[in-house]
Structures are given as C-alpha cells and as structure tokens.
C-alpha positions as a Markdown table, in Angstrom:
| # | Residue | x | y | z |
|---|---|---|---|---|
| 1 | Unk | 0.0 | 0.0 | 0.0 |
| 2 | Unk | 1.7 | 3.4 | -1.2 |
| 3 | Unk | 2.0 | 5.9 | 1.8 |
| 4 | Unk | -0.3 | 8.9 | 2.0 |
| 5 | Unk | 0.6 | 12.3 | 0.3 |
| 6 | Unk | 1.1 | 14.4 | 2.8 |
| 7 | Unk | 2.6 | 17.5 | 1.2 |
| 8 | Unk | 0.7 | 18.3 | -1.9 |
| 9 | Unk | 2.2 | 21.3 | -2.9 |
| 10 | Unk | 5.6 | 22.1 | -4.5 |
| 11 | Unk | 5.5 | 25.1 | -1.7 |
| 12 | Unk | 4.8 | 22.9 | 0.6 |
| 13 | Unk | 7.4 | 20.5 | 0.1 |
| 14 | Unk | 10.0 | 22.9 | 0.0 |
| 15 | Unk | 8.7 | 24.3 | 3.9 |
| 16 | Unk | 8.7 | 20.8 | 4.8 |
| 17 | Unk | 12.5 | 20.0 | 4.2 |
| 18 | Unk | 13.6 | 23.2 | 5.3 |
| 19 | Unk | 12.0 | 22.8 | 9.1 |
| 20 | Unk | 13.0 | 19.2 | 8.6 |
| 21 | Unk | 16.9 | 20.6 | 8.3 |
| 22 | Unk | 16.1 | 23.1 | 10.9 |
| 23 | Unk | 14.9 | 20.3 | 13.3 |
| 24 | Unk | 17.9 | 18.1 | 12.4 |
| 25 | Unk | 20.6 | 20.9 | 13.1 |
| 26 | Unk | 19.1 | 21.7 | 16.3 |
| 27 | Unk | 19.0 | 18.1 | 17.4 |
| 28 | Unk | 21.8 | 16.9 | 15.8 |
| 29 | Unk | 23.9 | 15.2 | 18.4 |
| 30 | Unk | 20.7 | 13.3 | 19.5 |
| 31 | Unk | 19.9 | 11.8 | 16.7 |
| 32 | Unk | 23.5 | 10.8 | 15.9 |
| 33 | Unk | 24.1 | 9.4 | 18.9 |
| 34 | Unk | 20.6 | 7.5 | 18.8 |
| 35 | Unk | 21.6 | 6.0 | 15.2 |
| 36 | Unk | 25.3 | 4.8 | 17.0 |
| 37 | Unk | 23.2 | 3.4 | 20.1 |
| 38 | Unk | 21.1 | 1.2 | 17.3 |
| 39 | Unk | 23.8 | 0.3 | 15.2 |
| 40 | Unk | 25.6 | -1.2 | 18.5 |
| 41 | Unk | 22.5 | -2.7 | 19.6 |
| 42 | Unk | 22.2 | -4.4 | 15.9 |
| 43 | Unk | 25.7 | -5.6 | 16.5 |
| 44 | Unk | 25.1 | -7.1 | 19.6 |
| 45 | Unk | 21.6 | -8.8 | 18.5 |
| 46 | Unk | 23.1 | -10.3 | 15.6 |
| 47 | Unk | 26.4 | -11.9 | 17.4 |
| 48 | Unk | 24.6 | -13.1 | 20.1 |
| 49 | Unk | 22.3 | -14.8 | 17.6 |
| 50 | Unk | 25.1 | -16.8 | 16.1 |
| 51 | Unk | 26.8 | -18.1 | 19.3 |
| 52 | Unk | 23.2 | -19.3 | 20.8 |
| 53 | Unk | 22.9 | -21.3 | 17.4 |
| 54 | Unk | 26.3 | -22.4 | 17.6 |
| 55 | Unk | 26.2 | -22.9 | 21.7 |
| 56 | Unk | 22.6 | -25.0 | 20.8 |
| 57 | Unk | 23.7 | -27.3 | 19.4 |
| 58 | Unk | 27.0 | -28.1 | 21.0 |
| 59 | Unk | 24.6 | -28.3 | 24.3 |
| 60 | Unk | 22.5 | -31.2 | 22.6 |
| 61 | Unk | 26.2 | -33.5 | 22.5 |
| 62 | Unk | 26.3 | -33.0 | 26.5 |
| 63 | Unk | 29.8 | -33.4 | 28.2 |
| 64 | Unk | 31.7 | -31.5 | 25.3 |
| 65 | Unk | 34.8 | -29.3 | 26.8 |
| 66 | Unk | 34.4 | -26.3 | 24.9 |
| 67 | Unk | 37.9 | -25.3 | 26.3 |
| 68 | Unk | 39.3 | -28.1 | 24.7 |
| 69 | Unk | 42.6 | -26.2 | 23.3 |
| 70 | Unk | 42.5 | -25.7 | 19.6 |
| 71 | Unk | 46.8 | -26.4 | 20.0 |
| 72 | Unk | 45.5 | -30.2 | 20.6 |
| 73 | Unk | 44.1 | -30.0 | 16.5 |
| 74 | Unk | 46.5 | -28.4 | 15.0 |
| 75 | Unk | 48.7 | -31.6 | 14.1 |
| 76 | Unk | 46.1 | -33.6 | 12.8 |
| 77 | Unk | 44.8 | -33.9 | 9.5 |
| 78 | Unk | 41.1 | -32.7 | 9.1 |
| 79 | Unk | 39.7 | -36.3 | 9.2 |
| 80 | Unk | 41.5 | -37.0 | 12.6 |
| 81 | Unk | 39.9 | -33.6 | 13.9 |
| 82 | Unk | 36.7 | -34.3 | 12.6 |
| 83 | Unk | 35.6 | -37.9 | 13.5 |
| 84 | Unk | 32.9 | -36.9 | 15.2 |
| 85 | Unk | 30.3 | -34.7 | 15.5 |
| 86 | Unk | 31.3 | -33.7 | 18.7 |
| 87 | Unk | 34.4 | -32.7 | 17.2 |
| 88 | Unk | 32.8 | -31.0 | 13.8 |
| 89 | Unk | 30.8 | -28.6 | 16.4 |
| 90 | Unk | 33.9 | -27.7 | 18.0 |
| 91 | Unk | 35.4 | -26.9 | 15.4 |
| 92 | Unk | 32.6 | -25.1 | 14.0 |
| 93 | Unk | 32.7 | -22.9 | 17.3 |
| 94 | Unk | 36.3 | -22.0 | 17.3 |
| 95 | Unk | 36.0 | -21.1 | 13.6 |
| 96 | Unk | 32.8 | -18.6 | 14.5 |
| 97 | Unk | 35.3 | -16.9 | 17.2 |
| 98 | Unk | 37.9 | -16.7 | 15.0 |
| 99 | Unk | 35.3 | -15.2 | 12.9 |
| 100 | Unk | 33.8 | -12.1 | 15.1 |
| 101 | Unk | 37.3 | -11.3 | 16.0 |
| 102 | Unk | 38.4 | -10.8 | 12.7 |
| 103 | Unk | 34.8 | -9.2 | 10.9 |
| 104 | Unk | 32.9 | -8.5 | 14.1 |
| 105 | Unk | 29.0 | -9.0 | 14.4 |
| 106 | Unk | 28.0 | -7.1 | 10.8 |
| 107 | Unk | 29.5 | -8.0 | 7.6 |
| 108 | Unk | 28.0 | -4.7 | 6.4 |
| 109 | Unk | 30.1 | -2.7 | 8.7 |
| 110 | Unk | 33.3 | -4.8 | 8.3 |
| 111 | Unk | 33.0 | -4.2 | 4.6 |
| 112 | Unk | 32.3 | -0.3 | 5.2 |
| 113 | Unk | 35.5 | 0.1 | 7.4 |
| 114 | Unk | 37.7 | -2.1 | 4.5 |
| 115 | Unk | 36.3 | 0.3 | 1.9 |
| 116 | Unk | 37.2 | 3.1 | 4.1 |
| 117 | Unk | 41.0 | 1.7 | 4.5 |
| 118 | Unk | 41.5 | 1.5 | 0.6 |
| 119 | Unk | 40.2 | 5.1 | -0.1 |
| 120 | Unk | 42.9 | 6.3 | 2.3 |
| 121 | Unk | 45.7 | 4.5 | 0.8 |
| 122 | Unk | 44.8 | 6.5 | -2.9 |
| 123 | Unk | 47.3 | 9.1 | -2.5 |
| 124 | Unk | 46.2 | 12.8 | -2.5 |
| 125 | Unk | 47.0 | 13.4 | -6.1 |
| 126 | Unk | 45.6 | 10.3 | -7.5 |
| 127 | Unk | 48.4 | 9.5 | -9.0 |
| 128 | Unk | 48.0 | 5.8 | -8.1 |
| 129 | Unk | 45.8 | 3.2 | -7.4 |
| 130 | Unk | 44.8 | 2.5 | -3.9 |
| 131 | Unk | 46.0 | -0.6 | -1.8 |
| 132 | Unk | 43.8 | -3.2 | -3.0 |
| 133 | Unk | 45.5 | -6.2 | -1.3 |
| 134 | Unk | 43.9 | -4.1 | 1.9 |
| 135 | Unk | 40.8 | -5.8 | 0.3 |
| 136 | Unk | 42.1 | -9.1 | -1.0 |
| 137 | Unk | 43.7 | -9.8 | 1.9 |
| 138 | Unk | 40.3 | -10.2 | 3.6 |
| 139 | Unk | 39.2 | -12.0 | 1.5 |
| 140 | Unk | 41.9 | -14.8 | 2.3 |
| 141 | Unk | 41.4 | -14.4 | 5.6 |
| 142 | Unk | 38.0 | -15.0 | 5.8 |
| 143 | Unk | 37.8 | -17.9 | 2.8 |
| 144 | Unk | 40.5 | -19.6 | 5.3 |
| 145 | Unk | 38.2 | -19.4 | 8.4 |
| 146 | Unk | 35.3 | -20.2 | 5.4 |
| 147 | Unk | 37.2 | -23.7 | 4.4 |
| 148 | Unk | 37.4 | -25.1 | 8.4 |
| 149 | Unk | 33.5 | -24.8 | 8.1 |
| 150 | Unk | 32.8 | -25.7 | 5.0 |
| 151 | Unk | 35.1 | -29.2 | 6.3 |
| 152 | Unk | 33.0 | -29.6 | 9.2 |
| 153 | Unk | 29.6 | -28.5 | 7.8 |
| 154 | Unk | 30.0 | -31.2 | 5.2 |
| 155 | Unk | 31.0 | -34.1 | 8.0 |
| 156 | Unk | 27.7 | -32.5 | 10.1 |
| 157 | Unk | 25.7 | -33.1 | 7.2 |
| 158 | Unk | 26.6 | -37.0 | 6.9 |
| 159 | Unk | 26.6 | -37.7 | 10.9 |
| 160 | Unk | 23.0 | -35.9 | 10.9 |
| 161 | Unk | 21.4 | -35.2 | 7.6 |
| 162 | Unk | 19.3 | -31.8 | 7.2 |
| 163 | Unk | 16.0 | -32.2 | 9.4 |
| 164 | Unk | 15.0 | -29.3 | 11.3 |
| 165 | Unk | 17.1 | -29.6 | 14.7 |
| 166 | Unk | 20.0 | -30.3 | 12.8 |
| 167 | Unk | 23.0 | -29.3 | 14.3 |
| 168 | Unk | 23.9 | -28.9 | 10.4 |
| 169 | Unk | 21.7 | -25.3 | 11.1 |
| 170 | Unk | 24.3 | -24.0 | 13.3 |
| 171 | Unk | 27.0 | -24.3 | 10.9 |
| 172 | Unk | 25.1 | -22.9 | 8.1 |
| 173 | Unk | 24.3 | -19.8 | 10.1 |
| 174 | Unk | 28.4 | -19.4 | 10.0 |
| 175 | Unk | 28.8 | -20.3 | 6.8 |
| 176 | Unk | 26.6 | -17.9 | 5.1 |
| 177 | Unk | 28.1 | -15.4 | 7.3 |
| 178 | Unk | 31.3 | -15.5 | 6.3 |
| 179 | Unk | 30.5 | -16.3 | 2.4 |
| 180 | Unk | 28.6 | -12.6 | 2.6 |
| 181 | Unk | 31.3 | -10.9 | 4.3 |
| 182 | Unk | 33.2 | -11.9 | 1.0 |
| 183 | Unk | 30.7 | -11.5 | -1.8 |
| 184 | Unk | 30.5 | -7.4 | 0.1 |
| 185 | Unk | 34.7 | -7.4 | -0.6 |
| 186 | Unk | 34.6 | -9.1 | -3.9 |
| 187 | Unk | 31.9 | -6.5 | -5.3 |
| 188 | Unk | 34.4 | -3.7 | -4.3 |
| 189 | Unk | 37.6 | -5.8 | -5.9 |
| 190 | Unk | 35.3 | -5.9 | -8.6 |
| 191 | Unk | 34.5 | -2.1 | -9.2 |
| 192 | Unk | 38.1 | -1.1 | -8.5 |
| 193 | Unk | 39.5 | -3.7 | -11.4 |
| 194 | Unk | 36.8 | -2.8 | -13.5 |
| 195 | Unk | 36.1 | 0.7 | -13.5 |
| 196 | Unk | 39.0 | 1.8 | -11.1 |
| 197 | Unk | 38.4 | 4.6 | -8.3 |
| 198 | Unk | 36.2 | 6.3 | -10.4 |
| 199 | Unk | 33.6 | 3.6 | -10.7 |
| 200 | Unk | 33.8 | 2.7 | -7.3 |
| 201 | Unk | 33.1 | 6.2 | -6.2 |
| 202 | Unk | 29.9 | 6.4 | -8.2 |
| 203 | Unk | 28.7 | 2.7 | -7.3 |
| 204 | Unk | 29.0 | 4.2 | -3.1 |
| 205 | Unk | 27.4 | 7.6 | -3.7 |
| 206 | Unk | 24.5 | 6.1 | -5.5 |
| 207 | Unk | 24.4 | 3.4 | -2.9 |
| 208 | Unk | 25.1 | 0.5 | -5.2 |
| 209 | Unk | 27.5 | -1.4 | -3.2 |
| 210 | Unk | 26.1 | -4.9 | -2.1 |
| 211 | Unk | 26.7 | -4.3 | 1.6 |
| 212 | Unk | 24.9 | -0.8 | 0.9 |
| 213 | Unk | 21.7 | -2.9 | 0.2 |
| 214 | Unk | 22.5 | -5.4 | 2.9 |
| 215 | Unk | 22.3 | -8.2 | 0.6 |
| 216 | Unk | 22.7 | -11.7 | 2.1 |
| 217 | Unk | 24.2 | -14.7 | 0.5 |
C-alpha cells in the first residue's frame, strides 16, 4: 500500500524540508548518537544470535569441553579432527570466534570500514591506485576461516542429515556469514578492477554497493 501524500504542494514540500533541516541541526547530536546506540544494539543482536545457534547445538552433545585447546588439532589432518560430531561442532565454534574477532557482528560494517582503509591509501593526487591487497587480503582471511566450516559442515551433514534440529543449522548460520562478508569485498575488488576509483566512487554515492543494500548470501 503506497504511503499517503502528505505535502501536496511544491511550496509545501520545499517548507517541509527546510523545518525538517532546521529540526535536524538543532537536534543533531541526539539523533546521531541515537543512530550509533542502534547500530551497537544491531551488532550485539546479531552476534549473540550466532553463538546461541552455535552454543545450541554443542549443548545437545552433552559433556563437550568447549575449552578443549585448539593447539590439541593443529597436528592432525582434518579427518582425525573431525571424526565426530562432537568434534565437527567444536570446530565449528572455534571457527565462529575466530570469525567475530576478525569481521565483528556485521558483515555490512566490516565491509564499510575495509572500503574506508583503501580510499585512504589513494594518495592525495591520484596518481595511483589504492592498496587493494587491503581488500584481497580479507578475503583470504575470511575464505580460510570459510574452508574449516565448510570441512566440518559437510561431515555434520553425513553424521546428521538436514532435518529441522539439525546441528547442520548452526553451521550454516556461520557459513553464510562468512560467504557474505566476502561477496560485500569481492563486489568492491570488482569495481576497483573494472572501472577503477572512479567507478567505485559512483557505485558508493549512488548506494550501489552490495553491503549498501545489505544483501545476504
């Protein structure tokens, strides 16, 4: 259902941005700080969404040490670590840590703050490209945590199939996570092989960018 009109007038339109910028410039601070306190609060909603998914179904195996020290995996090959599923949702839980240490809770903002880094290294003049391996360097990092799941969710997925209150779920959740945070960096690798600096510019001011629309994978 398309909103009411509510100004009907081009006169009227004009008053009504110009008390709206009046309204915003004397309450500026307010609001900005209101937006920060949600964009926190999103944050925190969405990271502890993941670990109770993750935590949920590590509770169903009972008797798990989840401070199991990942030092005790790290000489094994990846069907020695994962010969259980006790073991793949272990694993799957160090790999989500790993992951909010190095993106955080939002993929969008992880992507926003990468984009940031790369405009910074353009230099002044523009006589150069900017650092891109700031970008594709994230990218490794995150497809490394990306292949540890992918590992375990595929042993989940033959221990217990994909029925509802599979612990397959939890993984996924991590998963899809991570193969976002990527597709929002590859989309700017993208623009900036493409088109260069220039493209890029236009995609963010028009609000093209894929972790602009909050697209999920």
């Amino acid at each position: 259902m398309a909103r009411p009109t509510i100004h009907n007038t081009a006169q009227e339109r004009i008053e009504a941005r110009e008390k709206n910028k009046h309204y915003y410039a004397k309450h500026r601070d307010a609001i900005l700080q209101r937006r920060r306190m949600h964009g926190v609060q999103k944050r925190d909603k969405e990271e502890e969404a993941i670990t109770k998914e993750i935590l949920r179904a590590v509770a169903k195996l009972h008797g798990r040490d989840d401070n199991e020290s990942e030092s005790d995996t790290d000489n094994s090959s990846d069907d020695d670590i994962l010969s259980d599923l006790p073991a793949c949702l272990h694993a799957i839980k160090i790999a989500k840590d790993d992951m909010l240490v190095l993106i955080g809770a939002d993929p969008c903002e992880f992507a926003k703050d990468k984009l940031a880094e790369y405009v910074k290294s353009i230099p002044d003049d523009c006589s150069a490209k900017g650092d891109i391996s700031i970008i594709t360097n994230s990218i490794s990092e995150i497809e490394s945590i990306l292949k540890r799941v992918t590992a375990a969710q595929d042993k989940i997925l033959n221990f217990c199939g994909l029925s509802p209150d599979s612990e397959w779920h939890a993984a996924d959740t991590v998963s899809q996570f991570l193969k976002t945070t990527v597709a929002y960096l590859e989309d700017i690798q993208l623009l900036e092989m493409s088109g260069g600096v220039v493209e890029l510019t236009i995609a963010q001011w028009l609000g093209e960018l894929m972790y602009q629309k909050g697209i999920k994978i």
